[in-house]
N, CA, C and O atoms as a Tripos MOL2 file, in Angstrom:
@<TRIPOS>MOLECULE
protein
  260   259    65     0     0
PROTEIN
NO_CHARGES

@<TRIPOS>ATOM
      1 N        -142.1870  -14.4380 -145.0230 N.3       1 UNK1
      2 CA       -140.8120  -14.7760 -145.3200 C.3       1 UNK1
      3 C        -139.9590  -14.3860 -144.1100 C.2       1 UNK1
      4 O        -140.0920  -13.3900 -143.3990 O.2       1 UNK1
      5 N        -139.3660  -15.0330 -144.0510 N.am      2 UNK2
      6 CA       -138.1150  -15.0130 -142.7080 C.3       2 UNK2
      7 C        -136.8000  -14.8820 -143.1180 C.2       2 UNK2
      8 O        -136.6940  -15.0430 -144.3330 O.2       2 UNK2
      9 N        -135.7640  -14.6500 -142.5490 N.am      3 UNK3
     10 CA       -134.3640  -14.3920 -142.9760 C.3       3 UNK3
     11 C        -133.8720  -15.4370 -141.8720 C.2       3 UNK3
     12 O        -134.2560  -15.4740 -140.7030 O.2       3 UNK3
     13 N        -132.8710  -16.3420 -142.5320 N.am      4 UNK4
     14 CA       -132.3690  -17.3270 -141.2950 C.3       4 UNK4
     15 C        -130.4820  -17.3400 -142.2230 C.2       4 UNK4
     16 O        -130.2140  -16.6020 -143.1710 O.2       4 UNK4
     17 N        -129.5870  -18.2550 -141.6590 N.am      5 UNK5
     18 CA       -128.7030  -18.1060 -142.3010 C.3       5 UNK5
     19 C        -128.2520  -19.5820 -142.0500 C.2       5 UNK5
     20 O        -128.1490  -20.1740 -140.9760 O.2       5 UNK5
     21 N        -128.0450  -19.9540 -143.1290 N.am      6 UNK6
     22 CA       -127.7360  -21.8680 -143.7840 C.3       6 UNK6
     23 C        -126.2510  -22.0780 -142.8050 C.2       6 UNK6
     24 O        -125.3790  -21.2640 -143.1070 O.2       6 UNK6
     25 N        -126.0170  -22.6900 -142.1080 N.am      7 UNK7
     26 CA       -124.9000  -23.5290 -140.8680 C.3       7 UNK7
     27 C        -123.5040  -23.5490 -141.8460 C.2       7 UNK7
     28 O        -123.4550  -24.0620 -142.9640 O.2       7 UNK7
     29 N        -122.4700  -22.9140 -141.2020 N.am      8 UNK8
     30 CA       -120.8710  -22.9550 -142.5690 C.3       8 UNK8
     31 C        -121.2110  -23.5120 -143.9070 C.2       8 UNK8
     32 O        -121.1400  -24.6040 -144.4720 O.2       8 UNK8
     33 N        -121.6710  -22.1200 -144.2160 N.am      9 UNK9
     34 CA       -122.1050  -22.0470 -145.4790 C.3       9 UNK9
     35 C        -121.5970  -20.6920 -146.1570 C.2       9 UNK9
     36 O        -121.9070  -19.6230 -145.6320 O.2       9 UNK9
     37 N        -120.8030  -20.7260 -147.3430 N.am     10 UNK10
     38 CA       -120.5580  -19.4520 -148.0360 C.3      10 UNK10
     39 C        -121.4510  -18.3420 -148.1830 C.2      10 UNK10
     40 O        -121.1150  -17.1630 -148.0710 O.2      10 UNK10
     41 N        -122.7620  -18.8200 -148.4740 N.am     11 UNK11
     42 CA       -123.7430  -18.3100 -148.6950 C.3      11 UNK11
     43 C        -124.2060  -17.8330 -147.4160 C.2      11 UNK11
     44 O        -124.3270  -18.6900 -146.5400 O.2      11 UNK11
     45 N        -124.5660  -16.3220 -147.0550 N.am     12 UNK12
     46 CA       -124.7150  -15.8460 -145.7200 C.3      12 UNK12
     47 C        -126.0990  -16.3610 -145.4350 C.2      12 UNK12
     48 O        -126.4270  -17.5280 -145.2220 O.2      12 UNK12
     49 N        -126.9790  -15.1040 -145.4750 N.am     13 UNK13
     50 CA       -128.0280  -15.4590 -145.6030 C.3      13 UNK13
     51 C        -129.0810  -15.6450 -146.5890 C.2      13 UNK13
     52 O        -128.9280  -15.5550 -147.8070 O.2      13 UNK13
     53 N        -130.3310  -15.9530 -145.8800 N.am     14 UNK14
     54 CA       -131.3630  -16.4530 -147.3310 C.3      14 UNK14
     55 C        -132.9180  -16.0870 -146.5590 C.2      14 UNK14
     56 O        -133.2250  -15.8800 -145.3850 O.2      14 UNK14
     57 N        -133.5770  -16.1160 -147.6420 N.am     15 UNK15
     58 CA       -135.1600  -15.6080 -147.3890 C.3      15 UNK15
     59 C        -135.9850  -17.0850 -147.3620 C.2      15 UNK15
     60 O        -136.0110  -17.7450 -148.4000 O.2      15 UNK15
     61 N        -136.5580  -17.5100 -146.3220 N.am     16 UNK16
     62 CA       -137.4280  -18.7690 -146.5820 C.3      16 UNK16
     63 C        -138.9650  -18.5240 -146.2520 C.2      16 UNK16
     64 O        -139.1060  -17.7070 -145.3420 O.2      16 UNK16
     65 N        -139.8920  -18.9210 -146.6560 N.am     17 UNK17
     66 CA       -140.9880  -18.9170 -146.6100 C.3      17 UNK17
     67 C        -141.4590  -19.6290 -145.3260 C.2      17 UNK17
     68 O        -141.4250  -20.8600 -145.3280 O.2      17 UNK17
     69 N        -141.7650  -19.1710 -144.5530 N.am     18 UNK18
     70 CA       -142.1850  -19.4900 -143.3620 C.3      18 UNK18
     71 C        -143.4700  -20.4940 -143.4700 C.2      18 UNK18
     72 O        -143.3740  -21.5140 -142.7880 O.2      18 UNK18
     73 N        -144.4320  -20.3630 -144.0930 N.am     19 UNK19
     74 CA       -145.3560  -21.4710 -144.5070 C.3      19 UNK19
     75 C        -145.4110  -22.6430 -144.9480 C.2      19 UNK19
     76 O        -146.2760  -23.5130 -145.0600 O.2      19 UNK19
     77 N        -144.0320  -22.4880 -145.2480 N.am     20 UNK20
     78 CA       -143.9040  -23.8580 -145.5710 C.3      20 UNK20
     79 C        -142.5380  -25.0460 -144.5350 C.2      20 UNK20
     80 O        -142.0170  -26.0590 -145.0030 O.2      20 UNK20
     81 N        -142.3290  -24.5630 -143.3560 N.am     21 UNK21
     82 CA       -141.7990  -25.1500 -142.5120 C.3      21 UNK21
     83 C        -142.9020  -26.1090 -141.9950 C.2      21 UNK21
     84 O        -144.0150  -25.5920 -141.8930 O.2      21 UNK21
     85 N        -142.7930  -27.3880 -141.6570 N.am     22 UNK22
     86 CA       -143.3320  -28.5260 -141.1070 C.3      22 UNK22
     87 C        -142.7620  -28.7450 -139.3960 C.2      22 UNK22
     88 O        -143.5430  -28.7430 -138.4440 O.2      22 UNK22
     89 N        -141.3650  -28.9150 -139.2740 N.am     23 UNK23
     90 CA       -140.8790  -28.8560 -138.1460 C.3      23 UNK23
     91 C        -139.8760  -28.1270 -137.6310 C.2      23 UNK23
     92 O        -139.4540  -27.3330 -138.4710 O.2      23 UNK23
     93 N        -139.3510  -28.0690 -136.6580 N.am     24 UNK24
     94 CA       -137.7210  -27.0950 -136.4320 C.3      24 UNK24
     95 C        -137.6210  -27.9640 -135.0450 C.2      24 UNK24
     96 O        -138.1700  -27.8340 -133.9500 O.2      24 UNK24
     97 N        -136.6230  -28.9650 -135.6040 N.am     25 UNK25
     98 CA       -136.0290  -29.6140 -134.6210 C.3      25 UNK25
     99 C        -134.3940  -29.5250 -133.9480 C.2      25 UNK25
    100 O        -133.3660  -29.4240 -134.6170 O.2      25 UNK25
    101 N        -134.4900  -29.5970 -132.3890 N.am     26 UNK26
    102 CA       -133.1290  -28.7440 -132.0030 C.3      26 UNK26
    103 C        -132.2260  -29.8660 -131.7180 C.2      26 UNK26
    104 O        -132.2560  -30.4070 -130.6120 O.2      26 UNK26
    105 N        -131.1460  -30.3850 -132.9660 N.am     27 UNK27
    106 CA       -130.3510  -31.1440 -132.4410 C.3      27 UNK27
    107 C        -129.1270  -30.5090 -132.3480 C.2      27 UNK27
    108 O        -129.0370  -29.3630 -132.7880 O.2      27 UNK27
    109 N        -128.0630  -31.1130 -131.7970 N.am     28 UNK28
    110 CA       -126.8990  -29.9460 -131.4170 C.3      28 UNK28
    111 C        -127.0550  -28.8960 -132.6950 C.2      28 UNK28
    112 O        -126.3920  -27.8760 -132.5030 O.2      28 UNK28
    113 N        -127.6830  -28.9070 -133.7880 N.am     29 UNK29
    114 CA       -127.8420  -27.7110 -134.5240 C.3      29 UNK29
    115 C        -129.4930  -27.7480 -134.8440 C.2      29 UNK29
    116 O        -130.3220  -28.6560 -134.9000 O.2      29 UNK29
    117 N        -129.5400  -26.3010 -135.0220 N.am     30 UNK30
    118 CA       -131.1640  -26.5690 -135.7030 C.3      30 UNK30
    119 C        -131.6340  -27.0510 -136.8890 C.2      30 UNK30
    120 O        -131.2320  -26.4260 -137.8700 O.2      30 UNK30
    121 N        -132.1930  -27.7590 -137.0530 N.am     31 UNK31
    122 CA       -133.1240  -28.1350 -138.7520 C.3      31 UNK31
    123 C        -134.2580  -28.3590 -138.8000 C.2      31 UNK31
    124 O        -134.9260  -29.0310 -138.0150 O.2      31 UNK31
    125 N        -134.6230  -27.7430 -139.8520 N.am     32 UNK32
    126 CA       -136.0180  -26.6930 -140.4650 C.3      32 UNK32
    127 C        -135.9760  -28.2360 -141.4560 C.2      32 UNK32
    128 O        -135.1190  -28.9300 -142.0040 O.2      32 UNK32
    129 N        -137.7580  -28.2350 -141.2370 N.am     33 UNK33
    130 CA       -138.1400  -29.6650 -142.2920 C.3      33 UNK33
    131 C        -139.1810  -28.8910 -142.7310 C.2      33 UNK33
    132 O        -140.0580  -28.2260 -142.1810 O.2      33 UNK33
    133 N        -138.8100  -29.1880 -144.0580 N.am     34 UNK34
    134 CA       -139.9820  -28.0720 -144.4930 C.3      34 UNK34
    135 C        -141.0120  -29.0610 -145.4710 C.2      34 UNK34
    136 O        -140.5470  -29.9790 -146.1460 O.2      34 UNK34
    137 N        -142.1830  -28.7940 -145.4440 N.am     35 UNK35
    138 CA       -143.4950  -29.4080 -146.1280 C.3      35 UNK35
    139 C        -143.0440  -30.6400 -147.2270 C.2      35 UNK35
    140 O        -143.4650  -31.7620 -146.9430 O.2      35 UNK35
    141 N        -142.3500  -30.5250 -148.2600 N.am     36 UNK36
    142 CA       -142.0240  -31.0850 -149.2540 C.3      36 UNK36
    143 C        -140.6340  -31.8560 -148.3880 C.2      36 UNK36
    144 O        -139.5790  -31.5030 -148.9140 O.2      36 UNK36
    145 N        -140.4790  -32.5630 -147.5070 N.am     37 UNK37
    146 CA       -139.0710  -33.5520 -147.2150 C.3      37 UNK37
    147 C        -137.9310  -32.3450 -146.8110 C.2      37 UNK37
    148 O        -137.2340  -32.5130 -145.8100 O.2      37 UNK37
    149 N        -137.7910  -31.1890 -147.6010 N.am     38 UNK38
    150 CA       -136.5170  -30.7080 -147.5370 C.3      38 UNK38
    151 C        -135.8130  -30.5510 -146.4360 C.2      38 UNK38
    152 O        -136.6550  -29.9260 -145.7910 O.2      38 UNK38
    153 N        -134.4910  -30.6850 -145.4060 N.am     39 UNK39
    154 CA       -134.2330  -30.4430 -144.3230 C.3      39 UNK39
    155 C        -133.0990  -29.0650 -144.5490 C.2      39 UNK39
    156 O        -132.3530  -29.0380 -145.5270 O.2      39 UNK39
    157 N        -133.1050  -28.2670 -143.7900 N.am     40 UNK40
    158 CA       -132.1490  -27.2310 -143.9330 C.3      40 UNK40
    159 C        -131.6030  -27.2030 -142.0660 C.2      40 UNK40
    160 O        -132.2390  -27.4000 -141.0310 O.2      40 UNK40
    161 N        -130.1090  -26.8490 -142.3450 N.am     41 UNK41
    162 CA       -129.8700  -26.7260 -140.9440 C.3      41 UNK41
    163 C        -129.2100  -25.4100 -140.7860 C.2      41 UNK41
    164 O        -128.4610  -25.1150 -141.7170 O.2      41 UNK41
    165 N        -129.3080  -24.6030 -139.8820 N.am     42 UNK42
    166 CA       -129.4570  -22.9980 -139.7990 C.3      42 UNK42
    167 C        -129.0900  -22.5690 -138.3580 C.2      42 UNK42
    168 O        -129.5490  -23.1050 -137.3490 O.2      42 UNK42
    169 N        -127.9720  -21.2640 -138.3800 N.am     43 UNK43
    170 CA       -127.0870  -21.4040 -137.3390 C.3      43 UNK43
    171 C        -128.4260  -20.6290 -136.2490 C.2      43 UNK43
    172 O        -127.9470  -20.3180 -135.1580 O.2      43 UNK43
    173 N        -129.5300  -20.3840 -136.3430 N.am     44 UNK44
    174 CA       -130.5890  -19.7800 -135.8380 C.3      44 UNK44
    175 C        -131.0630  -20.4340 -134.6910 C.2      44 UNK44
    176 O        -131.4900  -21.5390 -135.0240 O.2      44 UNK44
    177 N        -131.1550  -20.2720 -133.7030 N.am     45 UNK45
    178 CA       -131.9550  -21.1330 -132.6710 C.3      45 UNK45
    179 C        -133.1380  -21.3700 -132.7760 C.2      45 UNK45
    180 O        -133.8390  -20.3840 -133.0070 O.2      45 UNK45
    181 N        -134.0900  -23.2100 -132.6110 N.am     46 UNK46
    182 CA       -135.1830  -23.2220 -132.8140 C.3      46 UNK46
    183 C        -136.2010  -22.0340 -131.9750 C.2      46 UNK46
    184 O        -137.3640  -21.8040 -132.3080 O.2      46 UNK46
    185 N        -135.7270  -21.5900 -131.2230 N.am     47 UNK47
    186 CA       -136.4720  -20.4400 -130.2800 C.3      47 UNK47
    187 C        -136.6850  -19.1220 -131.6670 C.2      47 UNK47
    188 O        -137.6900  -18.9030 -132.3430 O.2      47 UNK47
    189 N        -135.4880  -18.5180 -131.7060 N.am     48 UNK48
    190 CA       -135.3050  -17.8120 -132.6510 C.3      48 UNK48
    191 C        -135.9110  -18.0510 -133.9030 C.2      48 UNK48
    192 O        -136.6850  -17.2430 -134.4170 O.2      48 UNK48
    193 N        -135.6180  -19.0350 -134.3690 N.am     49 UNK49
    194 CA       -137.0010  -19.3700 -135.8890 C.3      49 UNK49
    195 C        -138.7590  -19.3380 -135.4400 C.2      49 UNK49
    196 O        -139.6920  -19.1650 -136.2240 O.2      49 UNK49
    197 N        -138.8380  -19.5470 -134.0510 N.am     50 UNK50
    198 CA       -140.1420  -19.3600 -133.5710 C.3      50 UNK50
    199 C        -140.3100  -18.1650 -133.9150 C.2      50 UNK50
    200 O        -140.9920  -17.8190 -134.8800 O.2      50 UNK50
    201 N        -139.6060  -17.2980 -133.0370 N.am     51 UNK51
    202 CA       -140.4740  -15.7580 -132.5370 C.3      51 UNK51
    203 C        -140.4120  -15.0810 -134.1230 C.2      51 UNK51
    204 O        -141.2750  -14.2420 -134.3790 O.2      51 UNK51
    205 N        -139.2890  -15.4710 -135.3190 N.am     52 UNK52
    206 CA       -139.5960  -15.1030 -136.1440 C.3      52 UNK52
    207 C        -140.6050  -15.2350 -137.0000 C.2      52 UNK52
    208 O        -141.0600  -14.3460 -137.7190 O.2      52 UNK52
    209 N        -141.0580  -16.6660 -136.9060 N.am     53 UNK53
    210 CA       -142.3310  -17.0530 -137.5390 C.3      53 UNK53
    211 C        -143.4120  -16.3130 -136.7230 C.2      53 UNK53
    212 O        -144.5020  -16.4360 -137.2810 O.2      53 UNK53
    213 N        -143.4580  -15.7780 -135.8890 N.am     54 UNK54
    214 CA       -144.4850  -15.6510 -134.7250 C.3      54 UNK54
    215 C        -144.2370  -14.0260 -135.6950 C.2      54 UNK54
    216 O        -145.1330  -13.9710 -136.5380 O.2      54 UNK54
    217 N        -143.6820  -13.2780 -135.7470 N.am     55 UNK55
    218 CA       -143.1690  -11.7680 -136.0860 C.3      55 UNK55
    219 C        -144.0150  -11.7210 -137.2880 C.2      55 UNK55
    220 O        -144.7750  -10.7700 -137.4760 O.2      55 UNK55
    221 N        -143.8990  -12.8870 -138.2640 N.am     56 UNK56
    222 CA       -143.9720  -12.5240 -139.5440 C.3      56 UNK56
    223 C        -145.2310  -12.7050 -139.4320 C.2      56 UNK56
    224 O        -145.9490  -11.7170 -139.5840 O.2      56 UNK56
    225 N        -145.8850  -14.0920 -139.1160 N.am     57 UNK57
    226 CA       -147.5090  -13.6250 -138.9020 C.3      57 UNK57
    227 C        -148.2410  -12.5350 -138.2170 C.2      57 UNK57
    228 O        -149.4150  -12.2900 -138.4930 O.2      57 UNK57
    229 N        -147.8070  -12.1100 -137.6450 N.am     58 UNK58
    230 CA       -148.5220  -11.1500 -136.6240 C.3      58 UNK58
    231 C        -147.9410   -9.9470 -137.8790 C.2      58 UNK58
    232 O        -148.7880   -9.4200 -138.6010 O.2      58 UNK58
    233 N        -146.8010   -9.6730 -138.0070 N.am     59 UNK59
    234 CA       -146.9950   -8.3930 -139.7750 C.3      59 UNK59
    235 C        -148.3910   -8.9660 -141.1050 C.2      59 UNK59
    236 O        -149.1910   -8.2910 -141.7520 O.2      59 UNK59
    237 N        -148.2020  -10.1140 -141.0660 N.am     60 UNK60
    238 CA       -149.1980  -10.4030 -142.1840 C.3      60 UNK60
    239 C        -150.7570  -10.2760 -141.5490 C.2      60 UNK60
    240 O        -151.5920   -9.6800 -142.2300 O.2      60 UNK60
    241 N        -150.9610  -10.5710 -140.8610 N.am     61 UNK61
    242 CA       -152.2780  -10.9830 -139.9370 C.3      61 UNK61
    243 C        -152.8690   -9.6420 -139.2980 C.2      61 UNK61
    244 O        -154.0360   -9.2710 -139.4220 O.2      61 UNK61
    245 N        -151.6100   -8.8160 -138.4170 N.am     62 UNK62
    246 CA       -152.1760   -8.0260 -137.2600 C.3      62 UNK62
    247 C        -152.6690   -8.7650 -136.0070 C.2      62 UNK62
    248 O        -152.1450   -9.7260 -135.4430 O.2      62 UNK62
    249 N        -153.7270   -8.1410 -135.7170 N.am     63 UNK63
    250 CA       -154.2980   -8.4130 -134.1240 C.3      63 UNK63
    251 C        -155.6780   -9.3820 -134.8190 C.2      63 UNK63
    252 O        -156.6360   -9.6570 -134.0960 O.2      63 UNK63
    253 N        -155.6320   -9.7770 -136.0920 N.am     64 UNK64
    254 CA       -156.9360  -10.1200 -136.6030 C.3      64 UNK64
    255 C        -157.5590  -11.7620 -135.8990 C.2      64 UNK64
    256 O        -156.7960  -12.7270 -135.8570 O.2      64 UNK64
    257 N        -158.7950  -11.8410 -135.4700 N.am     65 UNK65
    258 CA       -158.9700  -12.7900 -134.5660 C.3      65 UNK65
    259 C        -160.0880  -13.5000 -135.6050 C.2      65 UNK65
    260 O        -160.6620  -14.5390 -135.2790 O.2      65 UNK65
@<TRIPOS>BOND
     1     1     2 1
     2     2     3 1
     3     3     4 2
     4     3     5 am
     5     5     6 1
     6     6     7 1
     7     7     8 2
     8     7     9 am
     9     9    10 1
    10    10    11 1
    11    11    12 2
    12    11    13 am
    13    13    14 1
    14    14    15 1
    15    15    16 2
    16    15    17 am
    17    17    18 1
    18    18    19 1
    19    19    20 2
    20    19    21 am
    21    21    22 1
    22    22    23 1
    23    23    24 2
    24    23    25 am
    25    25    26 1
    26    26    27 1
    27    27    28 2
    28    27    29 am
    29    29    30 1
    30    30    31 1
    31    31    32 2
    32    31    33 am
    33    33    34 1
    34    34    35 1
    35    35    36 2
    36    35    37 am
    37    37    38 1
    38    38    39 1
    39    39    40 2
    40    39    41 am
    41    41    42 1
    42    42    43 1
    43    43    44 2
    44    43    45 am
    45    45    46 1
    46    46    47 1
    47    47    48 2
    48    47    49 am
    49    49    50 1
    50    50    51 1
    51    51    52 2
    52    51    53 am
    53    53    54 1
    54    54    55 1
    55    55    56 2
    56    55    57 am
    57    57    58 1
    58    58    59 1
    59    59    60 2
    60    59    61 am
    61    61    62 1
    62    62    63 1
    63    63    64 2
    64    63    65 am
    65    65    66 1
    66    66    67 1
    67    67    68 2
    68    67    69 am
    69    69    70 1
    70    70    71 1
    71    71    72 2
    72    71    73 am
    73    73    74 1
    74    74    75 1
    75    75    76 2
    76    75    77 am
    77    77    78 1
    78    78    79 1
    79    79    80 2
    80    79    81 am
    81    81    82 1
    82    82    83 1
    83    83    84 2
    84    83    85 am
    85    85    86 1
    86    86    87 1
    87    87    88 2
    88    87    89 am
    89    89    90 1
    90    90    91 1
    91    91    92 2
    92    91    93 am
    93    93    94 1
    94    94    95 1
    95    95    96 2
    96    95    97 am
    97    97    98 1
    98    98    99 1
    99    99   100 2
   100    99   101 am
   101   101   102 1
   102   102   103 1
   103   103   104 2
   104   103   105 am
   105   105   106 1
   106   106   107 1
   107   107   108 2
   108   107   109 am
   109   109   110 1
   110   110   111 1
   111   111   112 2
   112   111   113 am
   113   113   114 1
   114   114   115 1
   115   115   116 2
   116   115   117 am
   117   117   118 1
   118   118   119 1
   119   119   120 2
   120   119   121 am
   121   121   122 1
   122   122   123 1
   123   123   124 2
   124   123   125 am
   125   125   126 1
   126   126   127 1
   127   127   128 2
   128   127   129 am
   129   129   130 1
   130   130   131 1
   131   131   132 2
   132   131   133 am
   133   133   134 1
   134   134   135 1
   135   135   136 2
   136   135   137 am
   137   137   138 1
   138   138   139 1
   139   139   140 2
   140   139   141 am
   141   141   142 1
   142   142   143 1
   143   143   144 2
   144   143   145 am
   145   145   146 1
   146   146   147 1
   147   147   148 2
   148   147   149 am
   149   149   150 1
   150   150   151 1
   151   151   152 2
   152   151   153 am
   153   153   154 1
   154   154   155 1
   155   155   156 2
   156   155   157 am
   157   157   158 1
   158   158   159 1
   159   159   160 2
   160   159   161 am
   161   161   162 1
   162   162   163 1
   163   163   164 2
   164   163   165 am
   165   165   166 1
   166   166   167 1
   167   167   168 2
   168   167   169 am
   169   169   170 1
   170   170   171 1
   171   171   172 2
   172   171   173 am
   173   173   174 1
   174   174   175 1
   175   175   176 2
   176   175   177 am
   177   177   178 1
   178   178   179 1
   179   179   180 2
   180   179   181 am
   181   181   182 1
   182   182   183 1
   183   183   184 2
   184   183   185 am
   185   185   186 1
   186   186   187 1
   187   187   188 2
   188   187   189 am
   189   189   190 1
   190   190   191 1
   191   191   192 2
   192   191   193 am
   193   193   194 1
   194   194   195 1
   195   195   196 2
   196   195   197 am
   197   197   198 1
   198   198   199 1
   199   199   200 2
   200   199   201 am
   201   201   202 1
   202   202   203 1
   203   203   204 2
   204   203   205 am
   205   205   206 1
   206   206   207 1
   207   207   208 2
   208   207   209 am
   209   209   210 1
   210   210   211 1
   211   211   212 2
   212   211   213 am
   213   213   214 1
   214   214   215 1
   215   215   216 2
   216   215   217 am
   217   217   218 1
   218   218   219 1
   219   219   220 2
   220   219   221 am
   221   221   222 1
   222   222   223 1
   223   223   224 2
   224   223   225 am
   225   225   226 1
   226   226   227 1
   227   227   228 2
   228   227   229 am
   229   229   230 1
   230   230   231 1
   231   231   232 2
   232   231   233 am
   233   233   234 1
   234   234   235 1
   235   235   236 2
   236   235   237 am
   237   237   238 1
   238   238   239 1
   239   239   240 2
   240   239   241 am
   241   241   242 1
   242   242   243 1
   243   243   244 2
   244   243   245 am
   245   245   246 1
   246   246   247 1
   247   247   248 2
   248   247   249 am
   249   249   250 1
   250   250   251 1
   251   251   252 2
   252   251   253 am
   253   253   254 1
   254   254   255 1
   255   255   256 2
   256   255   257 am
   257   257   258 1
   258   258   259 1
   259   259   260 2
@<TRIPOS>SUBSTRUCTURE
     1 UNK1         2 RESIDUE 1 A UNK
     2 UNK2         6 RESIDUE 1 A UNK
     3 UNK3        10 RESIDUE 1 A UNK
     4 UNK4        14 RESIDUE 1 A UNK
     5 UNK5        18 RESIDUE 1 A UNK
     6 UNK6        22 RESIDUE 1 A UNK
     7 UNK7        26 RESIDUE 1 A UNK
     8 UNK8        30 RESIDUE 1 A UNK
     9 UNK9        34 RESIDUE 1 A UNK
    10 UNK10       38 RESIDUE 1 A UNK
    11 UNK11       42 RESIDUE 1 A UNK
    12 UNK12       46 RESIDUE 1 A UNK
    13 UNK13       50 RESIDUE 1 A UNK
    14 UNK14       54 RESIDUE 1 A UNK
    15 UNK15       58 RESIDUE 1 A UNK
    16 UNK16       62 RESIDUE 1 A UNK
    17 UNK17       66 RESIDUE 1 A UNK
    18 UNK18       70 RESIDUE 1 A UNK
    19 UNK19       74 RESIDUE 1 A UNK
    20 UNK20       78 RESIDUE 1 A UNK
    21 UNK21       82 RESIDUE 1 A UNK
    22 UNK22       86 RESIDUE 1 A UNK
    23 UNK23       90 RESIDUE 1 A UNK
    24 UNK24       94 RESIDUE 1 A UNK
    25 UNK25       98 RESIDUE 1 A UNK
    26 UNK26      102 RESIDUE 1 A UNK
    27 UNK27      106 RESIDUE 1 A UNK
    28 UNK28      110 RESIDUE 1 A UNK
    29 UNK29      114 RESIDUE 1 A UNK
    30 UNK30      118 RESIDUE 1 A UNK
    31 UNK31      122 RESIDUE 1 A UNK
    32 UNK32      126 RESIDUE 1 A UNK
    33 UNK33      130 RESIDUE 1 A UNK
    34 UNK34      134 RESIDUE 1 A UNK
    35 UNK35      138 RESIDUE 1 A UNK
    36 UNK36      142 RESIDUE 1 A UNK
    37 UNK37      146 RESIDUE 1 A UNK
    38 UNK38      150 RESIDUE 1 A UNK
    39 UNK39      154 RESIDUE 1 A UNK
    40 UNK40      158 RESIDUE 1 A UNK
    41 UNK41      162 RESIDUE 1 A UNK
    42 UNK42      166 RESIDUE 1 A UNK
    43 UNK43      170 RESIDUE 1 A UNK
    44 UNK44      174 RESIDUE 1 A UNK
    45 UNK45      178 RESIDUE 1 A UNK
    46 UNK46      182 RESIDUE 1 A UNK
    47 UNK47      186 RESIDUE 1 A UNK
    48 UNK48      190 RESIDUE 1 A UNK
    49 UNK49      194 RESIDUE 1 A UNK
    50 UNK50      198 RESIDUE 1 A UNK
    51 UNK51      202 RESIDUE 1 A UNK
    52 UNK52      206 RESIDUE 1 A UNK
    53 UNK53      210 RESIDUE 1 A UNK
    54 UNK54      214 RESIDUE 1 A UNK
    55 UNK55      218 RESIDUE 1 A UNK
    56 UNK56      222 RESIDUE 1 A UNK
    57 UNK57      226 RESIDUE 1 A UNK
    58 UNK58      230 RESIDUE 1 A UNK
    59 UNK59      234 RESIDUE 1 A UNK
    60 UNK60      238 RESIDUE 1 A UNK
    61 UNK61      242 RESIDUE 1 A UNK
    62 UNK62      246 RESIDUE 1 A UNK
    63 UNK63      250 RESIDUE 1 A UNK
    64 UNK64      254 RESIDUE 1 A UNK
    65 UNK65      258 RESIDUE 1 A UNK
């Protein structure tokens, strides 16, 4: 799970499941396409949704090869 925060939105932030992102494409804003169609756009940089996805596996995983 990742913490990202939804683009002028009342709602600050939110917890998304990282497994289930499909793409993170950088148009003048970022949007997260996630497995099932859904698109979310998130004031997060596609860089930034990387290294977080990259963070969260490497907590779930470790060094495991």
């Amino acid at each position: 799970m990742i913490k990202v925060t939804r683009l002028k939105s009342q709602d600050h932030d939110f917890v998304l499941n990282a497994e289930l992102i499909e793409t993170i494409e950088k148009t003048p804003d970022t949007v997260i396409t996630l497995v099932n169609g859904k698109k979310l756009i998130v004031e997060e940089t596609s860089e930034e949704i990387v290294r977080k996805v990259m963070d969260y596996r490497r907590a779930i995983f470790g060094n495991w090869r």
